[in-house]
C-alpha positions as CSV (number, residue, x, y, z in Angstrom):
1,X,7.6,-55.4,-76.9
2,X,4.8,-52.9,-78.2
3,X,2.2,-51.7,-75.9
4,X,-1.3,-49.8,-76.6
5,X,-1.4,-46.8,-74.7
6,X,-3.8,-43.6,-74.6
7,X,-3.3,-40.3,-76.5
8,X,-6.0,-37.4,-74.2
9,X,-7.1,-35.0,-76.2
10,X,-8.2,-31.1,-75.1
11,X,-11.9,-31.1,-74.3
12,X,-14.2,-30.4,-76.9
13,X,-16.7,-27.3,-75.8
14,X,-17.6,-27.1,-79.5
15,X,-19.2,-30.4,-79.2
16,X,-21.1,-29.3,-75.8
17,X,-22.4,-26.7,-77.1
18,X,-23.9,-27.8,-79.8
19,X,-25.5,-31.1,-78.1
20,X,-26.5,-28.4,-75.2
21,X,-28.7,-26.4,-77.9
22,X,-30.2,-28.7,-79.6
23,X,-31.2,-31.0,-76.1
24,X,-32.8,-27.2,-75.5
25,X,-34.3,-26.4,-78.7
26,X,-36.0,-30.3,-79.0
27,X,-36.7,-30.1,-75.0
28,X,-39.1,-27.1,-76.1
29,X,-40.8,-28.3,-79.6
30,X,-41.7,-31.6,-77.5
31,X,-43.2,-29.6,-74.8
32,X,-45.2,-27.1,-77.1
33,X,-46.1,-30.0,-79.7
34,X,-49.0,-31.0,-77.5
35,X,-51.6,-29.3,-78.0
36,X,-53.6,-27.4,-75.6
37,X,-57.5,-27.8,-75.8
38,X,-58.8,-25.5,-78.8
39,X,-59.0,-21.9,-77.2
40,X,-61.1,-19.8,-79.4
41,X,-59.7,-17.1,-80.7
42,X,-56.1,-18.4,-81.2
43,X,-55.4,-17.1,-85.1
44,X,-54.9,-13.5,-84.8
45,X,-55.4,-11.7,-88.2
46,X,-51.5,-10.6,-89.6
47,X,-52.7,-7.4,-90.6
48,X,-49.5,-5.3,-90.8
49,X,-47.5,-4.4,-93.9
50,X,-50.0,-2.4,-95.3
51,X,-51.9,0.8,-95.9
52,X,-55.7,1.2,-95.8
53,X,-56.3,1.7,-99.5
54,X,-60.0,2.1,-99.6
55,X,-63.3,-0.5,-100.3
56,X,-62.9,0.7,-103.8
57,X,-59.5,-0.5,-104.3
58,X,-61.3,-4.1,-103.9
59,X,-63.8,-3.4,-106.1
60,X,-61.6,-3.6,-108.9
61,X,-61.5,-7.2,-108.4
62,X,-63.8,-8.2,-106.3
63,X,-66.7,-6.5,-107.7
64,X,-69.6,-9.3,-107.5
65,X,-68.4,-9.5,-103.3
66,X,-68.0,-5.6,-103.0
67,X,-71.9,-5.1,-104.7
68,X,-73.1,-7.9,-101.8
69,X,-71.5,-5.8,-99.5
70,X,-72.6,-2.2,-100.2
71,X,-76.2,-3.2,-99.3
72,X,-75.3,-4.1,-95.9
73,X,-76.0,-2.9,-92.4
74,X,-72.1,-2.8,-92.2
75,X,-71.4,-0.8,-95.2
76,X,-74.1,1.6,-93.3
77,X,-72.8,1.1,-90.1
78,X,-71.8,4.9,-89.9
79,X,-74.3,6.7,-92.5
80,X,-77.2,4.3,-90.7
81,X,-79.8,6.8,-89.1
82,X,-80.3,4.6,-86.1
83,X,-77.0,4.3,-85.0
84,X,-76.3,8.8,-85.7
85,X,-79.2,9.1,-83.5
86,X,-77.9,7.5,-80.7
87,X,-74.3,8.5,-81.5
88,X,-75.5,11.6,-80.9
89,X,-77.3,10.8,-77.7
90,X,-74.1,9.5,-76.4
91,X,-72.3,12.4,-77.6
92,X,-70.9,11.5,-80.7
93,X,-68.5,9.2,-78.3
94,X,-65.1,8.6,-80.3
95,X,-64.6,4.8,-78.8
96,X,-68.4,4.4,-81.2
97,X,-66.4,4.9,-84.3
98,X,-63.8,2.1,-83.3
99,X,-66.8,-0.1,-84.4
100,X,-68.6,2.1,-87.0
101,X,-65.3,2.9,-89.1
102,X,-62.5,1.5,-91.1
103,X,-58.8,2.6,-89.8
104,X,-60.1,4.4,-86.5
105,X,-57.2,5.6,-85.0
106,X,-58.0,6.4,-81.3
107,X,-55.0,9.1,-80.7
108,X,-55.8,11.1,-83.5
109,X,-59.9,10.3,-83.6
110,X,-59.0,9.8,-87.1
111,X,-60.7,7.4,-89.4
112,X,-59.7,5.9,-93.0
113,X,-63.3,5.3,-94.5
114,X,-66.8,5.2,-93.1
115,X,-68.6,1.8,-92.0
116,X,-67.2,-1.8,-91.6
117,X,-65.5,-2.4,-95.0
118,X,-63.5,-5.1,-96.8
119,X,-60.4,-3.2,-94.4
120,X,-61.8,-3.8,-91.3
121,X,-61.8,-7.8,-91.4
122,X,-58.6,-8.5,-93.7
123,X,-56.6,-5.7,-92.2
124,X,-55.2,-3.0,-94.9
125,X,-54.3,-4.2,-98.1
126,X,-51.3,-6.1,-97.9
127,X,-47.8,-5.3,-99.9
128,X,-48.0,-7.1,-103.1
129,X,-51.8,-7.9,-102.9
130,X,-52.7,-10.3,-104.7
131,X,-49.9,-12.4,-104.7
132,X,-49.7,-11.9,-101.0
133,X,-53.5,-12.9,-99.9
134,X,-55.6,-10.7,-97.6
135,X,-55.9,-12.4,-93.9
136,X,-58.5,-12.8,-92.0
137,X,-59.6,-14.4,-88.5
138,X,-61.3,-17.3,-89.2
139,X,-63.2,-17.5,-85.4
140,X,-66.0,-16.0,-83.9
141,X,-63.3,-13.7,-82.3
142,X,-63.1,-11.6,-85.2
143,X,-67.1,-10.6,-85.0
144,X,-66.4,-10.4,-81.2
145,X,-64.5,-7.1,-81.8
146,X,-67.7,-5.1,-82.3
147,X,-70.6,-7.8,-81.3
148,X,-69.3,-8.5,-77.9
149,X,-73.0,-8.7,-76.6
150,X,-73.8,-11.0,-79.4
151,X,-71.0,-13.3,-79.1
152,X,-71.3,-13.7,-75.4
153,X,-74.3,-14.9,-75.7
154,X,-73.1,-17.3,-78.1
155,X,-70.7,-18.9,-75.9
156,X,-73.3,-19.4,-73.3
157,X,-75.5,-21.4,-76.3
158,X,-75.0,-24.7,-77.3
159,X,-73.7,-23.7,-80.6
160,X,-70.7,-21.7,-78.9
161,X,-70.2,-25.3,-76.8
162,X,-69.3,-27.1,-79.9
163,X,-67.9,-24.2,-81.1
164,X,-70.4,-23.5,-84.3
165,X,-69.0,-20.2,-85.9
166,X,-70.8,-17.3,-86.7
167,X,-69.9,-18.3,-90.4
168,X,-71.5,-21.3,-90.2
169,X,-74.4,-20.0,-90.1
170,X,-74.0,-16.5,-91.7
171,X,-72.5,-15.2,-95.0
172,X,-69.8,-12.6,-94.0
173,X,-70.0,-10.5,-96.8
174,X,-73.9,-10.7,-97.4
175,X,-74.6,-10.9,-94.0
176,X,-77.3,-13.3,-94.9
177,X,-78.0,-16.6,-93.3
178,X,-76.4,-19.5,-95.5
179,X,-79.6,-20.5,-96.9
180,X,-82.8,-19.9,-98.5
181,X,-84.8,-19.6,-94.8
182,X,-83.8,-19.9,-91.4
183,X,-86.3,-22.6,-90.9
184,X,-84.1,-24.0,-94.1
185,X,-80.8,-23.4,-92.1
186,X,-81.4,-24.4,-88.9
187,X,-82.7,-28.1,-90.2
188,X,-79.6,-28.3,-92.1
189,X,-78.1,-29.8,-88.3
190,X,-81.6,-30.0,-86.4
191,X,-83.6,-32.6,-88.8
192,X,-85.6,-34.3,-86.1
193,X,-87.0,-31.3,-84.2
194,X,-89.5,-30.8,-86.9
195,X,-91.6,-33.6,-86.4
196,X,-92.7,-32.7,-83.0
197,X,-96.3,-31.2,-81.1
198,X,-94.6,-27.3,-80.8
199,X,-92.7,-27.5,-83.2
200,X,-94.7,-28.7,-86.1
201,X,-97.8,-26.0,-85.4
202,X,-95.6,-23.6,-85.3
203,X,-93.8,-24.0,-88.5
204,X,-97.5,-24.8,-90.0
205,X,-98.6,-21.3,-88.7
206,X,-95.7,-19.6,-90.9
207,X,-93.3,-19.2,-87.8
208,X,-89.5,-19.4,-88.6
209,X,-87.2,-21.5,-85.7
210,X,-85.8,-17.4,-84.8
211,X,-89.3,-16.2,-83.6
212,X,-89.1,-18.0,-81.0
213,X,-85.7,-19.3,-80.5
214,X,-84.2,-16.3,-80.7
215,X,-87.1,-13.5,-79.7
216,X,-85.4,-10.8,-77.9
217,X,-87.0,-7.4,-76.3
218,X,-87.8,-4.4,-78.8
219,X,-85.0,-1.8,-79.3
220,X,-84.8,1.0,-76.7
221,X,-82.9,4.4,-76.5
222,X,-81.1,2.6,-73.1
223,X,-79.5,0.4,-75.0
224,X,-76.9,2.4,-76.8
225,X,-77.0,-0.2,-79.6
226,X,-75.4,-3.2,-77.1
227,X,-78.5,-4.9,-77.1
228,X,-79.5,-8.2,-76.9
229,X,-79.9,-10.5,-80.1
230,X,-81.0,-13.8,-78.9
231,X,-77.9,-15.8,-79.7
232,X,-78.3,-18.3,-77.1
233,X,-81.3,-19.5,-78.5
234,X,-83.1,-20.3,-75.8
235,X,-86.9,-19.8,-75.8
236,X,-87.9,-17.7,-72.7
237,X,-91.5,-16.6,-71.7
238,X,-90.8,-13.1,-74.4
239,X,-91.1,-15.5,-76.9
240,X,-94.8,-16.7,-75.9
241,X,-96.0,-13.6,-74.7
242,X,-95.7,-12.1,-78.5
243,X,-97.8,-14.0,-80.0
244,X,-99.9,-15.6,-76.8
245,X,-100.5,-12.6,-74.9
246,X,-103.9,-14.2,-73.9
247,X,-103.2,-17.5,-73.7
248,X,-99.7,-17.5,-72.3
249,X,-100.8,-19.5,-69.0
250,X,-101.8,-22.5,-71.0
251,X,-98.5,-22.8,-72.0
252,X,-97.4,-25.7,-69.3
253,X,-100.7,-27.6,-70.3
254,X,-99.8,-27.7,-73.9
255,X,-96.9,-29.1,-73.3
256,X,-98.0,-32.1,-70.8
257,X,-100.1,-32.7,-73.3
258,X,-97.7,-33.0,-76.2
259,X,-95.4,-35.1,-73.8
260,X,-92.7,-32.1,-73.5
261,X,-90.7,-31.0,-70.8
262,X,-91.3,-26.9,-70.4
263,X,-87.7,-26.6,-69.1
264,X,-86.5,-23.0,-67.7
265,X,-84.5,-20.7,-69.7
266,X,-81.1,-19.7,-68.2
267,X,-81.4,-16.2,-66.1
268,X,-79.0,-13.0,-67.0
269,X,-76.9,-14.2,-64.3
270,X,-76.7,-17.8,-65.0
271,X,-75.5,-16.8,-68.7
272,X,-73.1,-14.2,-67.2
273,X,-71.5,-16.9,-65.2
274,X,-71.4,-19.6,-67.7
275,X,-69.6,-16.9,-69.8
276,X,-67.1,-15.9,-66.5
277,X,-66.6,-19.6,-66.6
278,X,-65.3,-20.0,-70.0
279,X,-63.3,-16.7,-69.9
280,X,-61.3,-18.3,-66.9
281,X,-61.1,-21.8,-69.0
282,X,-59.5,-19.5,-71.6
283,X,-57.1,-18.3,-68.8
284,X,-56.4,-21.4,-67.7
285,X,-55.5,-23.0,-70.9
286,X,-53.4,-19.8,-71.6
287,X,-51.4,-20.4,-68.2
288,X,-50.8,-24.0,-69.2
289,X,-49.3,-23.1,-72.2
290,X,-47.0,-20.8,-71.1
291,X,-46.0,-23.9,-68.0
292,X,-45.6,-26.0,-71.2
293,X,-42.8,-23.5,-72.2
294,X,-41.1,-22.8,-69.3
295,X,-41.0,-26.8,-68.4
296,X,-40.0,-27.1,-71.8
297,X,-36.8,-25.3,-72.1
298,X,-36.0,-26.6,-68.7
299,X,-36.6,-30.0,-69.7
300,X,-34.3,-29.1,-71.9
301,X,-31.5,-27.7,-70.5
302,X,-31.3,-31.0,-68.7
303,X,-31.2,-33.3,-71.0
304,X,-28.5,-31.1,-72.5
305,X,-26.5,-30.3,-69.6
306,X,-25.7,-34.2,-69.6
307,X,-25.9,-35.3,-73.2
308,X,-23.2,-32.0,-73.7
309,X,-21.4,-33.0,-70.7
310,X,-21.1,-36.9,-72.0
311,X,-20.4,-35.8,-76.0
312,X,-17.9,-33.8,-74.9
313,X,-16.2,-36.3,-72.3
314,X,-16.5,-38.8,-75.2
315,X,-15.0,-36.2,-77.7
316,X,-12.3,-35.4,-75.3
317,X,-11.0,-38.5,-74.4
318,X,-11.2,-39.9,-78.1
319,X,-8.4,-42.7,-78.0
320,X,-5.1,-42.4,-80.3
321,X,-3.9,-45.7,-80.1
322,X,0.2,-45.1,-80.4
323,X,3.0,-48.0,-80.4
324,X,5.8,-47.6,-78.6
325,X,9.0,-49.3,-77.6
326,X,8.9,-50.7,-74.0
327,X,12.3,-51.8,-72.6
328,X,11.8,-55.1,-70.7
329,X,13.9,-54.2,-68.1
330,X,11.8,-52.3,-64.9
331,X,13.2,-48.6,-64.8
332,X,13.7,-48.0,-68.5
């Protein structure tokens, strides 16, 4: 009579390790696949592979973009006479010219070209520019760089709470705002404020939404050019005073009469902590991330250890089914 009977093969590590790796590998993707709540400033600029080749070198092809530029406060960033005068003040600091200067280099106090040029946003030209493109940020963090003041006081606005770019509202190369006027820009979102008691004399008397929603104290030699530029758009009693020097007690009757609510604007400190409170958000999310990882590949390494341990179990017990001559007598 013929009888089935089982043919054991060596285990198959081969097969373990590769189940192992790719449990591990999908264990990660799966984990960093969610995403983590929009942190700004998470496209750094690839700015390597390249030599500083000067804002002429763009010129050549970008001519119409390089003329908009060379009338620019950053194109004059280093030859301006406000900011030599209180370079000078300050000592003719090197860490100013990380700012005021293409290709600073802080060990050597070296620089590759005067002012904030075409370089100092996409990085040095690239190998095999143009068919490799230039790169550049495309987040507030790239302005942050040099406008910290400016962009801190954007995150404490509304705008930097639903995360309204400075392009959005300014050209990068002109500088200018992205239309005609600022009254112009700022109804291009805002359409309904202009219909009300403040804000329809003031446009009528010539007034632009930035006189007052963004008035700021004049210029002084303490400021050592890190002064404020009114980017969180809050209107404050500076904004009153201006024009109302006279009258600027009348204010809270004016606006009980026109139905308003005279609000307060946010204090120095209340802004510094609303901006303490994003920077540790921004921490936070970072931290989760890197947990993401870490559970990730652990996930993982799981999942592989016992989808491994089960291919290879399977793979080395893989049944050879043999026939073989039984004697029918007990003992043979």
């Amino acid at each position: 009579m013929k009888k089935t009977q089982l043919n054991f093969r060596t285990p198959s590590w081969t097969m373990f390790v590769v189940v192992f790796a790719l449990s591990l590998a999908l264990g990660v993707a799966i984990s960093m696949a969610q995403p983590v709540a929009a942190a700004p400033g998470a496209v750094p600029p690839a700015q390597e592979g390249g030599n500083y080749a000067g804002s002429d070198a763009c010129a050549g092809c970008h001519k119409d973009i390089h003329e908009t530029w060379a009338g620019t406060l950053h194109s004059e960033a280093f030859s301006s006479p406000v900011f030599q005068e209180d370079w000078v003040k300050q000592g003719s600091a090197d860490s100013c010219l990380e700012c005021h200067t293409t290709g600073f280099d802080a060990t050597t106090g070296k620089y590759s070209e005067e002012g904030v040029t075409c370089e100092s946003c996409h990085g040095p030209l690239q190998k095999e520019h143009p068919k490799n493109p230039m790169p550049v940020t495309p987040d507030y963090t790239l302005c942050a760089k040099c406008h910290k003041t400016t962009t801190d006081e954007w995150r404490a606005s509304s705008h930097g709470a639903v995360n309204i770019n400075c392009e959005s509202c300014h050209n990068p190369h002109s500088q200018a705002p992205r239309a005609d006027t600022i009254n112009e820009l700022c109804s291009n979102c805002h359409k309904e404020k202009g219909s009300s008691f403040t804000h329809g004399t003031h446009a009528n008397s010539g007034l632009q939404c930035s006189d007052c929603h963004m008035a700021t104290a004049t210029h002084t030699d303490s400021t050592g050019g890190l002064f404020a530029t009114g980017h969180t758009f809050s209107v404050g009693s500076e904004a009153c005073i201006s024009c109302h020097t006279d009258t600027v007690h009348t204010r809270d009757t004016i606006l009980q009469l026109s139905g308003q609510d005279a609000g307060t604007a946010p204090t120095t400190e209340e802004l510094e902590k609303q901006v303490q409170d994003q920077e540790q958000q921004i921490q936070s999310l970072e931290a989760q991330s890197s947990v993401r990882l870490y559970t990730g590949l652990m996930q993982g390494a799981i999942v592989g250890l016992i989808m491994g341990g089960v291919a290879a179990w399977v793979v080395s017990r893989r049944i050879r089914f043999v026939e073989v001559e039984e004697n029918d007598e007990k003992g043979k």
